[in-house]
C-alpha positions in Angstrom: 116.3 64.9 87.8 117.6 64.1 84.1 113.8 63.4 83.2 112.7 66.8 84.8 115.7 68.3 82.6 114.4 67.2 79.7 111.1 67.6 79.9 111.9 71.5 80.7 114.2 71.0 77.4 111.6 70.1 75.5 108.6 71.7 76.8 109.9 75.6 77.6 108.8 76.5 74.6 105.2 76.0 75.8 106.2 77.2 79.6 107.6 80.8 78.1 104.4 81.2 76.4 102.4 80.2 79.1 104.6 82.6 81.5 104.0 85.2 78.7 100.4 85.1 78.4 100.0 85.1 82.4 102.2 89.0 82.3 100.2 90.0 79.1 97.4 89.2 80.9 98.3 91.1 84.5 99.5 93.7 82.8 96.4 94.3 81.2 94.2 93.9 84.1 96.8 96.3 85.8 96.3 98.9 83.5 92.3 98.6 83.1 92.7 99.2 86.4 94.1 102.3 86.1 92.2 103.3 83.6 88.9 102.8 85.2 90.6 104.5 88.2 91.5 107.7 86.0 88.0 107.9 84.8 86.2 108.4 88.3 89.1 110.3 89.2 88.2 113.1 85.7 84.6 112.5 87.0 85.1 113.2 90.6 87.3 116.5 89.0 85.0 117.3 86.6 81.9 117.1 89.1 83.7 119.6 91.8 84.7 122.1 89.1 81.4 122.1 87.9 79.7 122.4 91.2 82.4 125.2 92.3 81.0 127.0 89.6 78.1 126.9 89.7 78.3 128.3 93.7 80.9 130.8 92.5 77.8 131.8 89.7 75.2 132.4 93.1 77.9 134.2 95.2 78.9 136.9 91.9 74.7 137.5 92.0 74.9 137.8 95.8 77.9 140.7 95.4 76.2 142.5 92.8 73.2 142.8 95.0 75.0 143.6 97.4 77.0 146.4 95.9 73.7 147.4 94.6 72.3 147.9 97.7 75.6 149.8 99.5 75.4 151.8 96.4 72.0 153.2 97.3 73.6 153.5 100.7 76.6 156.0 99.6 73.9 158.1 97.6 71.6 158.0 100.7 74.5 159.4 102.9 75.8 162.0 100.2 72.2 163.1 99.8 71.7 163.6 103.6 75.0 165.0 104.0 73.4 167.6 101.7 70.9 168.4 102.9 72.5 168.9 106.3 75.2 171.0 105.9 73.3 173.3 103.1 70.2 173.8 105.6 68.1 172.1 103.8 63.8 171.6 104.3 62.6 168.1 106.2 60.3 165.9 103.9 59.1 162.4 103.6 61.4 161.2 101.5 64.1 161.8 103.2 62.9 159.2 105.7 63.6 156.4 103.1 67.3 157.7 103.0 67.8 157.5 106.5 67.1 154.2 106.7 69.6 153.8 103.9 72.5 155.1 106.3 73.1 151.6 107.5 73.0 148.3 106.0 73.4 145.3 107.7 74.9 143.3 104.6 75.8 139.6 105.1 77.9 138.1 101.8 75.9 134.9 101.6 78.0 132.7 100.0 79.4 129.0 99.4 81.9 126.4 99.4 80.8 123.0 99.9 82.4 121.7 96.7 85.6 123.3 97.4 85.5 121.6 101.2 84.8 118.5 99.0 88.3 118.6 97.3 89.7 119.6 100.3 88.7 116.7 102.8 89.7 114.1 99.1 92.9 116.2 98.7 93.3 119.3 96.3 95.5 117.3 94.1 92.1 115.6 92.4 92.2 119.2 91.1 94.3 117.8 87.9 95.7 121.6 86.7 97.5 123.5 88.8 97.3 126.6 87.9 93.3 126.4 88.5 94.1 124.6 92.0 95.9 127.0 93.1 93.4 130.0 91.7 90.6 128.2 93.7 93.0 128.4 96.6 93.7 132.0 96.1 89.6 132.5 95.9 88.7 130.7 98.6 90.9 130.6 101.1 93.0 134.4 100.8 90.4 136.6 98.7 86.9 135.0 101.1 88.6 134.9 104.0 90.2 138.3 103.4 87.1 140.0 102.5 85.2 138.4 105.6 87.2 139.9 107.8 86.1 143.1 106.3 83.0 142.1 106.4 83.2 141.1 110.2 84.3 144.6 110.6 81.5 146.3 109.1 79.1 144.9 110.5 80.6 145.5 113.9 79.9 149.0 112.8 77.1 148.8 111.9 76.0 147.2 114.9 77.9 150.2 117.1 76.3 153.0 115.5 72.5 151.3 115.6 73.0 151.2 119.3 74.9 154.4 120.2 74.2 156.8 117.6 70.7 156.3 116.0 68.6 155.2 119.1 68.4 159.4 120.8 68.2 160.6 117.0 65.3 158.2 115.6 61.7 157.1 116.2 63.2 153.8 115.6 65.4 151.6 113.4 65.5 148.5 110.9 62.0 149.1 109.7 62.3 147.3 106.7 59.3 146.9 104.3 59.8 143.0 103.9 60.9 143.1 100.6 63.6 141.7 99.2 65.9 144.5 99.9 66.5 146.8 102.7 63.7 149.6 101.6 62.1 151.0 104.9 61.9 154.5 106.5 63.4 156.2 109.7 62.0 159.2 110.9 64.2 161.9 112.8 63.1 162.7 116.2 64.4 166.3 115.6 65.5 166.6 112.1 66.9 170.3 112.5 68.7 169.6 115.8 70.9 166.8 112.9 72.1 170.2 111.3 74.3 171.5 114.1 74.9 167.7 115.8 79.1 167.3 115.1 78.4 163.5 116.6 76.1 162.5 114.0 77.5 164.8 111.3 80.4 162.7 111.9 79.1 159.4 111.4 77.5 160.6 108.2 80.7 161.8 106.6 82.5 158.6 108.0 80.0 156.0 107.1 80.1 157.2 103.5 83.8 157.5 103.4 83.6 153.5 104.5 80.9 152.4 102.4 82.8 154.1 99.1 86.0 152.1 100.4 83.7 148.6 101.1 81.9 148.7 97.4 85.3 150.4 95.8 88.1 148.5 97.3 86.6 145.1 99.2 83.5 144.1 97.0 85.2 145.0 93.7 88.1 143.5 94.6 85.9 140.0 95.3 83.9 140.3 92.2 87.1 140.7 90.0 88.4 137.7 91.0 84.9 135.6 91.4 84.2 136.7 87.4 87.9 135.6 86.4 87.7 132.3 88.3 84.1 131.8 86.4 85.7 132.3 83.2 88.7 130.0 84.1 86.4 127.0 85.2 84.3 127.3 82.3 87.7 127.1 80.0 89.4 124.1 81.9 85.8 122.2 82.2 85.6 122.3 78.6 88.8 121.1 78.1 88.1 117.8 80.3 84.7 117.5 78.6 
């Protein structure tokens, strides 16, 4: 025992060192560690910011087509409206309109890269105030507006069945383009005038297509634009 005393007596100088050296040296491994940890973690981030705006980019070009399109829609329906009510003459033209009377508009949108923070936990989102603007997108202002949208279309789909198919030749005759450019052709275009059923769907369905561009898709493209501008902001500041 007195020989193990002494050689701790004489030799802790070296054994502190030693000791020293061996926490300098987990320590530092501890905190490479972390560091290489933080990196893919800032990659991970910066990779789902990135790809949440660059979906967020296709989905604002989706609702400006879309609002393009319902726009030509309301004008269609004022200009029938018109033409109804002031006794107006039948022509050709007016068969393009028609067909502009319903859209069936589907928001074709994204959000595989916010499902990707989602299922690794939103908290890989690093700023909060941008975490919870992505939430407010995605999961109150989408599902909010496709609802709407759900809606609309079950509209849509109620009047194609009961109130064009005894009026029209025949509907959705799209030209195959890119938009929804096609023609319907009245059956008996001055029975419309003094029809209160159809005259009715025309005054509603352009009261709800001025509240769907007005209210729902500008509401949605206000908030996709400002969340564009606020990605762009915070991905530069993790750059």
């Amino acid at each position: 025992m007195k020989r193990i005393l002494l050689l701790l007596k004489e030799k802790w100088p070296e054994y502190m060192i030693e000791i020293l050296v061996l926490i300098i040296g987990i320590y530092v491994a501890f905190e490479l560690s972390n560091y290489g940890e933080n990196r893919n973690l800032k990659r991970a981030e910066l990779e789902i910011l990135k790809g949440c705006k660059t979906e967020l980019t296709t989905d604002l070009a989706e609702i400006k087509l879309n609002m393009e399109e319902l726009g030509k829609s309301e004008r269609a329906l004022d200009l029938i409206l018109g033409v109804l009510e002031n006794d107006g003459v039948y022509h050709d033209s007016l068969a393009f309109h028609f067909n502009y009377t319903l859209l069936p508009i589907h928001f074709v949108h994204s959000t595989s890269s916010f499902e990707t923070a989602k299922s690794r936990g939103l908290d890989i989102i690093s700023n909060a105030e941008i975490r919870n603007k992505l939430i407010a997108v995605y999961d109150s202002q989408y599902d909010f507006f496709l609802k709407a949208e759900q809606e609309e279309l079950a509209e849509v789909e109620h009047n194609m069945r009961h109130i064009l198919p005894s009026r029209f030749e025949s509907g959705w005759n799209f030209s195959g383009k890119s938009t929804f450019e096609g023609s319907m052709v009245p059956l008996d275009f001055e029975s419309l005038k003094g029809d209160k059923e159809y005259l009715y769907f025309i005054k509603t369905q352009k009261n709800r297509t001025r509240s769907y561009i007005g209210f729902f898709y500008e509401n949605l493209r206000k908030s996709v634009e400002a969340m564009i501008r606020d990605l762009e902001t915070e991905i530069k500041r993790l750059e």
